[in-house]
C-alpha positions in Angstrom: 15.8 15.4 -19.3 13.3 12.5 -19.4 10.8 14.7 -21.9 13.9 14.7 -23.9 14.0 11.0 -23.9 10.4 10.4 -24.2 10.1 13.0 -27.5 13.4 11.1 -29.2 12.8 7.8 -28.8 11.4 5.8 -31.3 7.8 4.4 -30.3 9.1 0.8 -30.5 11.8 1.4 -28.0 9.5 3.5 -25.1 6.4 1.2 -25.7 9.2 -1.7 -24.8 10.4 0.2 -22.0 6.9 1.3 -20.7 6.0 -2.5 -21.1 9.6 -4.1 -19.2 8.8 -1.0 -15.9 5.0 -2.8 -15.7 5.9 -6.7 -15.8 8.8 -6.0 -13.6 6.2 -4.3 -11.0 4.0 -6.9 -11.1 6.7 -9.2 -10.7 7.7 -8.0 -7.6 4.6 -6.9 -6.3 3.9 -10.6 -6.5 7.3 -12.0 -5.0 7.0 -8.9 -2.2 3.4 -10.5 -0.4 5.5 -13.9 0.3 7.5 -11.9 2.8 4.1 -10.0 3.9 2.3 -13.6 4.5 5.2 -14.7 6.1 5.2 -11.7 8.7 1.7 -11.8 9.4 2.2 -15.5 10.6 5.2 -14.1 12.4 2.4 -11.1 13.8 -0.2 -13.6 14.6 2.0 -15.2 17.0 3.0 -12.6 18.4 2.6 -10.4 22.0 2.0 -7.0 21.1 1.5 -6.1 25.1 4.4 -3.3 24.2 1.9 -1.8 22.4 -0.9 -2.0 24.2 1.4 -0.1 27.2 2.0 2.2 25.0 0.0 3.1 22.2 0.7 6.5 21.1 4.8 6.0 21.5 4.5 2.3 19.8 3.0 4.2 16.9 5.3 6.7 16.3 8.5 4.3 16.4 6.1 2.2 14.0 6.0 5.0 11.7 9.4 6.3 12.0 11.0 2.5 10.8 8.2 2.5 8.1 9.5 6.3 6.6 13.0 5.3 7.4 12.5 2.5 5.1 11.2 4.4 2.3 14.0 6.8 2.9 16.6 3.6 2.2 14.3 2.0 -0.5 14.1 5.7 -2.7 17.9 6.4 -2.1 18.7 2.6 -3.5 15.9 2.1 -6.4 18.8 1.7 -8.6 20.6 -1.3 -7.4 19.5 -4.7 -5.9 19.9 -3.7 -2.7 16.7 -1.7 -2.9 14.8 -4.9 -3.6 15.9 -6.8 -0.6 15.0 -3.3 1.3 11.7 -3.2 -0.4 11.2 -7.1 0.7 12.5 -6.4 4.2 9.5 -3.3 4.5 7.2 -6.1 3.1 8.2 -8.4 6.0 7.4 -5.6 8.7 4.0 -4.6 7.2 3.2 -7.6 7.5 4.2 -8.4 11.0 2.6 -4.8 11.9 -1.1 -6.4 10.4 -0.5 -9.0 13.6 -2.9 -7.2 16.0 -5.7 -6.5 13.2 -5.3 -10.0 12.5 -5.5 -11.2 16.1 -8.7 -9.1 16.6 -10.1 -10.2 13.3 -9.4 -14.3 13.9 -11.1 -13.8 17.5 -14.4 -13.1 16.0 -16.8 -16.5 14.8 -16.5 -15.7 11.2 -13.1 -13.7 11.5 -11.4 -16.2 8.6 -14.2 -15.3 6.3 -13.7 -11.4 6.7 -9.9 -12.0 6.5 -10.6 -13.7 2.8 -13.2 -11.4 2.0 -10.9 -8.4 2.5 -8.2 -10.2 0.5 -10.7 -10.9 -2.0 -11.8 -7.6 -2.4 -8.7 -5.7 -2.2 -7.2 -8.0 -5.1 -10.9 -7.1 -7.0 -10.0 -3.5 -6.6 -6.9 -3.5 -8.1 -7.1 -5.6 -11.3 -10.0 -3.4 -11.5 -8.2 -0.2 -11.5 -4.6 -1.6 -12.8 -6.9 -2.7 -15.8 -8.3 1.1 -16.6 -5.3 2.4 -15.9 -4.0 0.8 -18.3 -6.0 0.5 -21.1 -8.0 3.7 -20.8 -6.4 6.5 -23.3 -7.3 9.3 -20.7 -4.2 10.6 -18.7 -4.4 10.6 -14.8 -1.6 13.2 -14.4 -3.7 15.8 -13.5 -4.5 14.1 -10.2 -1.1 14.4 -8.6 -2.0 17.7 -7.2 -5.4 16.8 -5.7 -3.0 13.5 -4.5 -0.1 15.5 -2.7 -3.0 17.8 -0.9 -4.8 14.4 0.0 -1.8 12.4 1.5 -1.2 15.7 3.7 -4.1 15.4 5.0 -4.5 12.1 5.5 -1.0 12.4 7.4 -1.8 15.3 10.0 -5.2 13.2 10.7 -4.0 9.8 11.6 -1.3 11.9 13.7 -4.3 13.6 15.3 -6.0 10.6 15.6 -2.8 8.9 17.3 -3.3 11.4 20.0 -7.3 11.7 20.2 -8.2 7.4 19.5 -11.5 8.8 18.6 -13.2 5.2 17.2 -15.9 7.3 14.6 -12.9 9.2 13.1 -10.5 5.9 13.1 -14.0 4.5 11.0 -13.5 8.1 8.5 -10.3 7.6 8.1 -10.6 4.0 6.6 -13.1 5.1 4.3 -11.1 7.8 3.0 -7.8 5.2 3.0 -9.8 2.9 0.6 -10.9 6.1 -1.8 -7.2 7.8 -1.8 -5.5 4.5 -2.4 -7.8 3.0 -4.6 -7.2 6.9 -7.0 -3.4 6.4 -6.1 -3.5 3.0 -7.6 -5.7 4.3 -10.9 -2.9 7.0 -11.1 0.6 5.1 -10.4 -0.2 2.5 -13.1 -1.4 4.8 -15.7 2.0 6.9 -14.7 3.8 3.6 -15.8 2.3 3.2 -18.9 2.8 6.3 -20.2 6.1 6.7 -19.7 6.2 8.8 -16.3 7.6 6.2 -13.8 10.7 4.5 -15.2 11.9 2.5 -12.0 10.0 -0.6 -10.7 11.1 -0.8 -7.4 10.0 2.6 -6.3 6.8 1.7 -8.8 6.4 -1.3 -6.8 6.8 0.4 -3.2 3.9 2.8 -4.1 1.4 0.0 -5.4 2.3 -2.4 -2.4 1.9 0.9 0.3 -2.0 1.3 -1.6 -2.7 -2.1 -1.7 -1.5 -2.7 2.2 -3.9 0.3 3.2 -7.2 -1.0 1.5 -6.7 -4.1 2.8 -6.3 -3.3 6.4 -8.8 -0.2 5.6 -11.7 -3.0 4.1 -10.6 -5.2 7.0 -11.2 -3.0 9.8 -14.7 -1.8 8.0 -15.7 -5.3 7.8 -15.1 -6.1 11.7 -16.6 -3.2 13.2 -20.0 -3.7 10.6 -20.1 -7.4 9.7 -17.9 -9.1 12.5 -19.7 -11.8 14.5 -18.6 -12.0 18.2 -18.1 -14.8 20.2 
């Protein structure tokens, strides 16, 4: 149905359309890291000593609100309500980056790595959002290698949830920063061309990549560059 759409449409109309998905994703891609900031002051503040009872069970309730959430966002990416669902996740990753940040602001120059991660992270993707789209060269043939990658990625932070092995915790941020950073290259050039039509769900994928190189870049930079007290 939507090849239908694309192959009858004059070019005007779907370069408009194409053009409307992408501002309004940026838009709200934008708008969604006030809530983020907000929760991480909200996380800095707080006591995770629930989570340091109970790692392994604290993580699996963390990831089953996070999925549940992307369950309501998907089923509601046609109506406002999935913004203010999409906002709400925002507010709850950002909360959840309260113990990284904790750890991070404990070392001498933990403000530093915070801004350098931010920094970089935001480097990263204008970086890749500009390729994407600009280059002429379609990205569509990565959504297999993708799909087989976010598998797994998936069983191993599961695995990991159970082992807490530090050197694989250390692998698995690498390979974080190099999915994302592809998922990123291949979401916006998906946009562009026509092959994502809704910017909410548009926006959820950008924000989920974004979230993950940040806290993957931040976790690099405390274990390699942080300066203890």
């Amino acid at each position: 149905m939507q090849r239908q759409f694309n192959t009858y449409t004059p070019t005007g109309q779907l370069d408009s359309l194409q053009h409307r998905v992408l501002r309004n994703t940026y838009w709200l891609l934008g708008l969604s890291l006030i809530p983020t900031a907000i929760g991480a002051l909200v996380g800095v503040n707080m006591s995770f000593a629930f989570m340091m009872a109970s790692p392994m069970l604290s993580s699996l309730l963390f990831m089953a609100v996070i999925y549940g959430l992307f369950f309501a966002i998907n089923a509601n990416r046609y109506s406002s309500t999935g913004v203010y669902l999409l906002l709400a996740l925002t507010f709850v990753m950002g909360v959840m980056l309260g113990p990284l940040l904790q750890f991070t602001l404990a070392l001498r120059n933990g403000p530093q790595l915070i801004a350098l991660a931010a920094g970089g992270t935001g480097v990263v993707f204008f970086a890749l959002s500009g390729i994407a789209s600009t280059t002429r060269r379609d990205f569509t043939g990565l959504a297999s290698f993708l799909m087989v990658g976010s598998i797994v990625l998936m069983v191993a932070v599961i695995a990991n949830i159970f082992l807490q092995l530090p050197l694989m915790q250390l692998v698995l941020c690498g390979a974080f920063m190099i999915f994302s950073s592809l998922m990123i290259l291949f979401q916006v050039n998906q946009i562009v061309r026509g092959g994502e039509t809704n910017y909410i769900t548009a926006t959820l994928g950008l924000y989920v990549n974004i979230y993950n190189i940040f806290v993957s870049l931040l976790q690099l930079l405390g274990v390699f560059g942080g300066d203890r007290r």
